[in-house]
C-alpha positions in Angstrom: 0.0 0.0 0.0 1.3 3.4 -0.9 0.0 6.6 1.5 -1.1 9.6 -0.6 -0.6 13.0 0.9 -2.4 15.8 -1.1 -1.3 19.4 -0.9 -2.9 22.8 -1.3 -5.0 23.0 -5.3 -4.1 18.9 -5.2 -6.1 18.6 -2.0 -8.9 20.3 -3.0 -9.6 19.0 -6.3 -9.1 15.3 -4.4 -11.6 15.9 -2.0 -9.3 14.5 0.4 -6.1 15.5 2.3 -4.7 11.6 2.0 -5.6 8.1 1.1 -3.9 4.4 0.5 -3.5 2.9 -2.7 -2.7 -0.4 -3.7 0.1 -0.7 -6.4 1.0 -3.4 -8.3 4.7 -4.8 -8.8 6.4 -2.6 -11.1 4.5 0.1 -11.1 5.9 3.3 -11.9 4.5 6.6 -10.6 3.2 7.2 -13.9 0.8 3.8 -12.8 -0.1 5.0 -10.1 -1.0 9.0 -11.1 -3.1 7.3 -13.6 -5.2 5.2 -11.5 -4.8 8.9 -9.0 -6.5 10.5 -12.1 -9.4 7.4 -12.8 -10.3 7.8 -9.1 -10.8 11.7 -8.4 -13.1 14.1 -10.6 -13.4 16.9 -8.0 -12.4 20.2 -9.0 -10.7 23.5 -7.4 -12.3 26.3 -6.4 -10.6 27.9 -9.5 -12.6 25.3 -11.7 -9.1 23.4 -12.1 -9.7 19.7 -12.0 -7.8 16.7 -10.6 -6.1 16.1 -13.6 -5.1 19.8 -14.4 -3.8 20.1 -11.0 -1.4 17.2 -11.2 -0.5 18.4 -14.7 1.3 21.4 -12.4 2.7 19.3 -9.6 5.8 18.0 -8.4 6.2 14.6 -6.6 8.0 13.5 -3.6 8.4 9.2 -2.8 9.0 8.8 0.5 11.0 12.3 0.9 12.8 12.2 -2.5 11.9 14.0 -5.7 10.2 11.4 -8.5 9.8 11.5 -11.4 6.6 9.9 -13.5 9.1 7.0 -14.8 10.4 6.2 -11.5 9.6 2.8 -9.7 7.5 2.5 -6.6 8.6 -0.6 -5.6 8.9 -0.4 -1.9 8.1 2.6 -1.3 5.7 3.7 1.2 4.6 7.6 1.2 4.0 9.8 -2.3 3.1 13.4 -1.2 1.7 15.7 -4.4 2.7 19.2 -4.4 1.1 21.6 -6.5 3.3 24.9 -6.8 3.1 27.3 -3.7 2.3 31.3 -4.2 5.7 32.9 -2.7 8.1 30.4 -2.4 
């Protein structure tokens, strides 16, 4: 099971500040944004939805910057971070 932390737009849009997903063996965080994406159709205030917001984010795996080609395997926390006004 992976732990998703959502941030700021991302939290909003998912309707949720966190949630576990199950991720297959070789999954790549592509795999699992896309299954992120299939899940959540909420929006932002802004009218950005799910998908747009995660278009503008950047990824942390268990406190390291990912990539969308990056494995998962063993990994245990993704947090999504939409860009932050002022720093």
């Amino acid at each position: 099971m992976l732990d998703v932390h959502y941030f700021a737009a991302a939290r909003q849009a998912a309707g949720t500040a966190g949630e576990s997903v199950e991720v297959p063996a070789g999954a790549t965080l592509a795999d699992a944004l896309a299954t992120l994406r299939a899940t959540h159709s909420g929006t932002t205030a802004a009218g950005m939805s799910f998908a747009q917001v995660l278009e503008q984010c950047s990824f942390l795996v268990d406190g390291r910057n990912a990539q969308p080609q990056d494995l998962l395997a063993g990994a245990q926390r993704l947090d999504i971070l939409p860009p932050f006004a002022g720093g």
